[in-house]
N, C-alpha and C positions, 0 to 999 in steps of 0.2 A: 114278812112273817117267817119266822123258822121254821126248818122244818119238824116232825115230830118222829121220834125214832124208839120200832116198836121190835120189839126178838118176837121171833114168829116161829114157824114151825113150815117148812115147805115141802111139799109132795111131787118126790121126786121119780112117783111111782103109785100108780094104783090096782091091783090083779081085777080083769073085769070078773064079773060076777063073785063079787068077795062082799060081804059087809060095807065095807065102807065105801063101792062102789056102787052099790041097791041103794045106798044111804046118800048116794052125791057128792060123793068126793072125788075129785078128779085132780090128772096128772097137773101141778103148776097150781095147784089150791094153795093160802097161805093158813093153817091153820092158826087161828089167834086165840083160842078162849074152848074150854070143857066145861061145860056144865055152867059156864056164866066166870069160870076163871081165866085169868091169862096163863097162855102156855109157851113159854119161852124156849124149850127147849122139850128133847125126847123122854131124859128122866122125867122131866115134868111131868110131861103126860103119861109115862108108865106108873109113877107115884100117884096120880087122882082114879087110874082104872085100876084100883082096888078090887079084889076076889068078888064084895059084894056086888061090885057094879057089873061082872062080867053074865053075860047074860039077858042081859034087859036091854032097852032103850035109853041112851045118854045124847045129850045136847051140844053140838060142837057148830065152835062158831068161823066161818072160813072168809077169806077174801077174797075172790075172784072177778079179775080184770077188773078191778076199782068198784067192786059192790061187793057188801055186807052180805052174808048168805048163813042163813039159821039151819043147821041138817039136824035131825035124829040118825041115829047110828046107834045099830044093834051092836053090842059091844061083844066082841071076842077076844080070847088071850091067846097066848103060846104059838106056835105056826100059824092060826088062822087070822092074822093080825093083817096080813094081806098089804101093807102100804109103809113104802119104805119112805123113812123123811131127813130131811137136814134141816139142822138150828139154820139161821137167817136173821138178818138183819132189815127191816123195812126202815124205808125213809118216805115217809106220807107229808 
């Protein structure tokens, strides 16, 4: 079977008590998916958190040590973004 090869989004960092750490995201998460989209990369994800979305609850989809993991994440912009990431390459 080959393998399947996914761009991901890795967290290379997460500030405790930031948004997306109340929300479960943690250092070494693979982020794969916003809102039910794939996120390949950083632009990506700074393109789908649109102004509308900042402020509310948004759906992000993680991988962690080989499990699927559904968070809500109160979405913040600008400085309070709290979670530095790197593009990635998964091989599943």
């Amino acid at each position: 079977m080959a393998a399947i090869e996914w761009k991901v989004l890795f967290v290379v960092s997460v500030e405790p008590n930031s948004p997306a750490w109340n929300a479960g995201i943690r250092d070494g998460d693979f982020i794969v998916a916003f809102n039910g989209v794939s996120v390949e990369s950083s632009d990506d994800l700074f393109k789908m958190l649109t102004e509308e979305k900042i402020g509310i609850f948004q759906d992000v989809t993680v991988i962690r040590q080989d499990k699927k993991i559904d968070l809500r994440v109160y979405a913040c912009g600008g400085a309070d973004a709290c979670v530095m990431l790197e593009a990635f390459i998964l091989h599943i």
